[in-house]
C-alpha positions as CSV (number, residue, x, y, z in Angstrom):
1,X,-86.1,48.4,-18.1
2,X,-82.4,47.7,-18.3
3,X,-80.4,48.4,-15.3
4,X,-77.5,49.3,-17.3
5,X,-76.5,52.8,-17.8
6,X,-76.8,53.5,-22.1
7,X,-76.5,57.7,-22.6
8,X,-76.5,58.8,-26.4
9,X,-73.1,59.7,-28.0
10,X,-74.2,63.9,-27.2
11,X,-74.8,63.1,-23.9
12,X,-71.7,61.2,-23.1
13,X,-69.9,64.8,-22.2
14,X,-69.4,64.6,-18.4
15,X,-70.3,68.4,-17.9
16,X,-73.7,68.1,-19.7
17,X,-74.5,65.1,-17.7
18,X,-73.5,67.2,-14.1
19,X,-75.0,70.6,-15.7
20,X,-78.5,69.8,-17.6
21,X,-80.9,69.2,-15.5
22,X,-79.9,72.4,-13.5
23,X,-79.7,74.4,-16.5
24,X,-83.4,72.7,-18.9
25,X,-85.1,70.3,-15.8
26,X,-88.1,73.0,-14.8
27,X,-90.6,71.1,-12.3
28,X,-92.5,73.2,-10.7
29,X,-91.6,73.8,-6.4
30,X,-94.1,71.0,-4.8
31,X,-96.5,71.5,-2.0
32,X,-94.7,70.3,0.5
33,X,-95.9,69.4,4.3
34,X,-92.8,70.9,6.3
35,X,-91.7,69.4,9.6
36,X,-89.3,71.3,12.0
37,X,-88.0,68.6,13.3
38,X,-86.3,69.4,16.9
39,X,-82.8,68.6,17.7
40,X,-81.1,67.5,21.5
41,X,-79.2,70.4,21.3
42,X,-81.3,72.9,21.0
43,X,-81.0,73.1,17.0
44,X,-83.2,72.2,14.2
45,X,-84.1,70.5,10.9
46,X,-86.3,71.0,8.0
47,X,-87.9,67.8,6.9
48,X,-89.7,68.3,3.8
49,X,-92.6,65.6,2.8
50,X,-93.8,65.2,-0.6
51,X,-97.5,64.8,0.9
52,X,-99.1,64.5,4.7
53,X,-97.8,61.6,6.0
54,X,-100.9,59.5,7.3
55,X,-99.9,58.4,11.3
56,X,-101.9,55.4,10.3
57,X,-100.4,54.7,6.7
58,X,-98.0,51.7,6.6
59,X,-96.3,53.2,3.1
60,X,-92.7,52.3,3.1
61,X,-90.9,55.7,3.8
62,X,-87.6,57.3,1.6
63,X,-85.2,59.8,2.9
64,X,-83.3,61.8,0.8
65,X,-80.2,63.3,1.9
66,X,-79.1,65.8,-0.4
67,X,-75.6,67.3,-2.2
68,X,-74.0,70.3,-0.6
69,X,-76.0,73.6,-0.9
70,X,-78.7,71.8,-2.6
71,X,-82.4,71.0,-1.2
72,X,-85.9,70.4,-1.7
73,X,-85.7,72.7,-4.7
74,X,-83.3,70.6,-6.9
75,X,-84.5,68.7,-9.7
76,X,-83.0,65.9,-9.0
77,X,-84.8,66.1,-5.7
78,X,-87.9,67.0,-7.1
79,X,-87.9,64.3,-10.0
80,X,-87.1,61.5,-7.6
81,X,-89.8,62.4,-5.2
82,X,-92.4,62.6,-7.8
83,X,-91.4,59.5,-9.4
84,X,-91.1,57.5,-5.3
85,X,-94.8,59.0,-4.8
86,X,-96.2,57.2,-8.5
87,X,-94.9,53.8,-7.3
88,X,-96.1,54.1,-3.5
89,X,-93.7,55.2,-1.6
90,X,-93.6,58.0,0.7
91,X,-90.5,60.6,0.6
92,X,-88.9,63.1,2.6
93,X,-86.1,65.5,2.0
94,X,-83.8,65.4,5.5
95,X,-82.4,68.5,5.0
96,X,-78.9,69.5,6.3
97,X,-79.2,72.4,9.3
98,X,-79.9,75.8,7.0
99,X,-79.8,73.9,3.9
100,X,-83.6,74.4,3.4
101,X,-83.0,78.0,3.3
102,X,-84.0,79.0,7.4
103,X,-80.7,79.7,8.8
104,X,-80.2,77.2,12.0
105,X,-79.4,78.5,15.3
106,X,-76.2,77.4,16.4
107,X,-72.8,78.9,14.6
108,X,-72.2,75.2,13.5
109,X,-73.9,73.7,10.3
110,X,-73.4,70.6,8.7
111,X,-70.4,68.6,6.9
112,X,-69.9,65.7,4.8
113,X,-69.4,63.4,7.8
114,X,-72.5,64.6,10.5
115,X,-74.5,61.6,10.5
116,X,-76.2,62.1,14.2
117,X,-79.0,64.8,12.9
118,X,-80.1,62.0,10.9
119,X,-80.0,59.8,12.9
120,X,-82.3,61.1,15.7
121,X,-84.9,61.8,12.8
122,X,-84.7,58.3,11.6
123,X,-85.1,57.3,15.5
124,X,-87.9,59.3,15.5
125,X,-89.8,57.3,12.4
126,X,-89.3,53.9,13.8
127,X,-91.1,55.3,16.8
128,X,-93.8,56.9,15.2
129,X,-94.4,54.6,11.9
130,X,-93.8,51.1,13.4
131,X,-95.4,49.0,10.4
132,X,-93.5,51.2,7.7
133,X,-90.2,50.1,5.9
134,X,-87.4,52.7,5.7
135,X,-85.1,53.3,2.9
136,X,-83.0,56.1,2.1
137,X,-81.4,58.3,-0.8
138,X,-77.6,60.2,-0.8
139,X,-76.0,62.6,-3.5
140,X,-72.8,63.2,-3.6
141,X,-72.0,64.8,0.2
142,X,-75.4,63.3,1.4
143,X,-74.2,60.0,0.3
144,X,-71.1,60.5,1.8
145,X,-73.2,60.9,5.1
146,X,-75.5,58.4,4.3
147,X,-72.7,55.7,3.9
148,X,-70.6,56.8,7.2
149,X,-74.1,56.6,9.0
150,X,-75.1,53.3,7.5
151,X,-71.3,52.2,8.9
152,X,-71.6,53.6,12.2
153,X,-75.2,51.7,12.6
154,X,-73.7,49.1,10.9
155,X,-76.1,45.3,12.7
156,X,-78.6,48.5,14.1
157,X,-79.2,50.0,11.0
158,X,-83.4,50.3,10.5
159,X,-83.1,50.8,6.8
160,X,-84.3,48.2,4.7
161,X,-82.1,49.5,1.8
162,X,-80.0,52.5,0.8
163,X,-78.4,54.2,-2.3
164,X,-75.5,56.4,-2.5
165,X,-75.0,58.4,-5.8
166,X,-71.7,60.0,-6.8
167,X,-70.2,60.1,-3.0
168,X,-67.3,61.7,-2.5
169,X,-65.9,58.5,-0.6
170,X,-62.7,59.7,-0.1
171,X,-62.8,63.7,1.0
172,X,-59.2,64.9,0.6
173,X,-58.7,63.7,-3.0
174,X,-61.6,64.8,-3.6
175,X,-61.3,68.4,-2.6
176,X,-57.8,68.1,-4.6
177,X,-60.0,67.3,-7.6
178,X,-62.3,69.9,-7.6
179,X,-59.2,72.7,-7.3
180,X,-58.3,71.4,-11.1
181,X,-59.3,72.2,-14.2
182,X,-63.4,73.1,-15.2
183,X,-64.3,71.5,-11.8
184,X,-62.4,75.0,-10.7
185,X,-65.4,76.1,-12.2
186,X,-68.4,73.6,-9.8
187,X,-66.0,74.7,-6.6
188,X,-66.4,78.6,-7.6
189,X,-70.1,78.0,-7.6
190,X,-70.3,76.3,-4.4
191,X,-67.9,78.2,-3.1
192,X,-69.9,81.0,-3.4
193,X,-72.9,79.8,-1.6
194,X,-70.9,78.5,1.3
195,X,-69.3,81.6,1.8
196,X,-72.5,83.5,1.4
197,X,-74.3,81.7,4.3
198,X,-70.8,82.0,6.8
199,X,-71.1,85.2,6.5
200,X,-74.8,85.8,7.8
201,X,-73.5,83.4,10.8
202,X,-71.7,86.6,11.6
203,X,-74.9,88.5,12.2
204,X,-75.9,86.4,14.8
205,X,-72.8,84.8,16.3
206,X,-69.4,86.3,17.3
207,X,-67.9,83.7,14.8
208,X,-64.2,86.3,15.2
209,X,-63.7,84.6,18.4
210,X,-65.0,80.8,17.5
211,X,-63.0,80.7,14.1
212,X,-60.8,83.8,14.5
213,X,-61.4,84.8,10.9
214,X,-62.9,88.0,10.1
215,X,-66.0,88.6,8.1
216,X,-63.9,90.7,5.6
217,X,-62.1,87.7,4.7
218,X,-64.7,84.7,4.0
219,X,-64.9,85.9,0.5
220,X,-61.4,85.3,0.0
221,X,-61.8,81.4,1.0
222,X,-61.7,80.1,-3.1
223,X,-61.0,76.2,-2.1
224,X,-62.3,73.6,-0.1
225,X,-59.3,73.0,1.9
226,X,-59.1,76.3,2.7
227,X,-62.8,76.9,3.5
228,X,-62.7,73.7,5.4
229,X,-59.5,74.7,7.2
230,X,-61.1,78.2,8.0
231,X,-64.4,77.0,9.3
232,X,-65.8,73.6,8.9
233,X,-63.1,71.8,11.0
234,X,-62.7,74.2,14.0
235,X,-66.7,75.0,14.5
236,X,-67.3,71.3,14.4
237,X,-64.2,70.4,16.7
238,X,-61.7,68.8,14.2
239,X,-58.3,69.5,14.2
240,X,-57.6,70.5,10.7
241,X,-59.2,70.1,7.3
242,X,-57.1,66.9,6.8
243,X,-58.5,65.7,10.1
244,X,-61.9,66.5,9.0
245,X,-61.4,64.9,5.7
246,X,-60.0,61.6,7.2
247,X,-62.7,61.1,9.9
248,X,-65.5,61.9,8.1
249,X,-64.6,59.6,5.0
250,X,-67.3,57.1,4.3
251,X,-64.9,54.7,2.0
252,X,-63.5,53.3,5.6
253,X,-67.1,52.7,6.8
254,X,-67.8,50.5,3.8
255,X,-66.7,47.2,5.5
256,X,-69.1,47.6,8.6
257,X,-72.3,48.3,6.8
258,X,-74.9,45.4,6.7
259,X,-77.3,47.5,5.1
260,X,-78.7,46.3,1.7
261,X,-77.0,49.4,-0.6
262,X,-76.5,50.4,-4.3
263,X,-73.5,52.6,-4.6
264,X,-73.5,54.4,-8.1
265,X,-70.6,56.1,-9.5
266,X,-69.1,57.3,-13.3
267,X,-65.5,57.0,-14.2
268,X,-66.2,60.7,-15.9
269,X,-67.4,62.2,-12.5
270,X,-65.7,66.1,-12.4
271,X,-66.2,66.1,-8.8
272,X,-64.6,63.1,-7.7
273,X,-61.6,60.9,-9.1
274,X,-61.8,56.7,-10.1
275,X,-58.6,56.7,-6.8
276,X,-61.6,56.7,-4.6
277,X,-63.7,53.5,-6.0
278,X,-62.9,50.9,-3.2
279,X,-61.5,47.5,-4.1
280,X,-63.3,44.8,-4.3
281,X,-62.3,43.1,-0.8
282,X,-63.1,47.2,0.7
283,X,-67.4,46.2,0.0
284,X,-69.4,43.2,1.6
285,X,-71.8,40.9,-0.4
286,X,-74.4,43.1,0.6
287,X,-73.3,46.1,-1.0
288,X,-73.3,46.7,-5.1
289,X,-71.2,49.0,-6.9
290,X,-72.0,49.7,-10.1
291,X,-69.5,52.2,-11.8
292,X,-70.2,53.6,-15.7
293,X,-67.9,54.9,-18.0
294,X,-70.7,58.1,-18.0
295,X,-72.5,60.0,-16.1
296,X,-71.3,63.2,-14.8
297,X,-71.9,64.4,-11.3
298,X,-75.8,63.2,-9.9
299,X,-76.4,63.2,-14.0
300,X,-77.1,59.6,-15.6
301,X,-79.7,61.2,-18.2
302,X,-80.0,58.9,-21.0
303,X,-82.8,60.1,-24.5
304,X,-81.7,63.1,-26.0
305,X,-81.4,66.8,-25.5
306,X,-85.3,67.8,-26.2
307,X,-86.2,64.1,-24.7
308,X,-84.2,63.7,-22.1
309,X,-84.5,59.8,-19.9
310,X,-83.6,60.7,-16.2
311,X,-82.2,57.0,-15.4
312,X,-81.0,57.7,-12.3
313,X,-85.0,57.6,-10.8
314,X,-85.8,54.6,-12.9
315,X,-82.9,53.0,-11.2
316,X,-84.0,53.7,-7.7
317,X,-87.2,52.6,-8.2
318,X,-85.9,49.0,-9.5
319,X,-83.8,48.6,-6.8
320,X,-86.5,49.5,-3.7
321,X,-88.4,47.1,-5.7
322,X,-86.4,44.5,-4.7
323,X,-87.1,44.8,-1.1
324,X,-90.7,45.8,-0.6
């Protein structure tokens, strides 16, 4: 199989690539074997594996870090999974605190920039699958997290290799992006979920006093910034949205991975914007950007409407490949 990204001229519109497979992709919900996975401060995780991991199995293992409000449910999860598990490799969805649909205990959640809940999972594979090589999987905000974390690790990184898909590297622009013409339309529907799950947080928590914003008004949040503003930056202890938004960047944590990754990004991309592709002197050897004129959001479907080619797995698999 080529590497190189070929969609049909119908399939070249950026929306159909972001929306089809959420609209026509039906798999059926997996089995999975679900691991609440306990956090140092007092919080938990959903880990979601594709089949019961064997203690004594030396299988390489795959996260997957997922896009915001998605999970084990999407079919881009879901397709990937199936396809890591027909060429022998063991998968798990690390899902984001509530983001496999329990609500987590603590008023917090999770952004585009908290890399430690993975990281104390991953710490706990090396110590409990010592012969098994670890790769890993981000879309769009997971990649985002999975890049800053591959930074921060940076020489004590335990991943063999990573991919990032459609990262949002740079979060300000990006939130400017999505508050502009039909990506309006992506951020309403996001929007909507985020606000949703703030406002059980308020059945549980006195979130008035932590983010001194009444329950009335979440539904009145209609951006990121302001959403971020309202809530992500002050229960997570940044300053602002614009503080969030530069800290938690991954596009500045580029330079300091030594991780063997695959960023993949289109030029059509409705969440995002070309401003944030780094430069060439912004990537080490080690890391390969490939950028396509098409694409969508997490789309890179190739075939045709009633055969449709889901790339992006084919892709993944090539690139593990290389490394096992």
């Amino acid at each position: 199989m080529s590497n190189l990204f070929t969609p049909t001229f119908l399939l070249k519109n950026r929306h159909i690539q972001t929306l089809y497979s959420s609209l026509f992709r039906k798999i059926p919900i997996h089995n999975f074997d679900i691991e609440r996975f306990e956090l140092s401060d007092g919080d938990f995780i959903e880990c979601y594996w594709y089949n019961k991991r064997d203690k004594t199995s030396s299988r390489p293992i795959v996260l997957l870090f997922h896009g915001l409000t998605s999970s084990y449910k999407s079919p881009y999860i879901l397709g990937t999974m199936r396809e890591l598990d027909k060429n022998g490799y063991d998968s798990v969805v690390v899902h984001f605190r509530s983001s496999s649909g329990v609500m987590n205990i603590k008023p917090s959640s999770y952004h585009s920039g908290k890399t430690d809940d993975a990281m104390e999972f991953i710490k706990s594979l090396q110590d409990k699958y010592t012969t098994s090589k670890i790769f890993a999987i981000g879309y769009s905000l997971g990649g985002n997290v999975l890049l800053k974390l591959l930074g921060e690790l940076s020489d004590a990184s335990p991943i063999t290799a990573a991919i990032s898909i459609s990262a949002p590297l740079q979060l300000d622009i990006c939130s400017d992006q999505m508050n502009r013409g039909f990506s309006k339309f992506y951020q309403h529907l996001l929007l909507k979920d985020l606000n949703n799950s703030l406002e059980k947080k308020y059945k549980t928590h006195d979130m008035k006093s932590l983010i001194n914003l009444d329950k009335k008004d979440v539904k009145k949040l209609s951006t990121f910034w302001e959403f971020d503003d309202a809530y992500t930056a002050p229960i997570h202890g940044f300053a602002s949205a614009q503080d969030y938004y530069t800290k938690s960047s991954s596009k500045q944590f580029l330079k300091h991975i030594k991780t063997n990754t695959l960023v993949i990004h289109s030029l059509d991309d409705p969440f995002t914007t070309p401003k944030i592709l780094p430069k060439e002197d912004e990537i080490p050897l080690n890391i390969k950007l490939e950028v396509y004129p098409y694409g969508g959001h997490v789309g890179f479907i190739e075939g045709s409407f009633l055969k449709p080619k889901y790339w992006l797995e084919e892709r993944i698999i090539n690139y593990f490949h290389e490394f096992v």
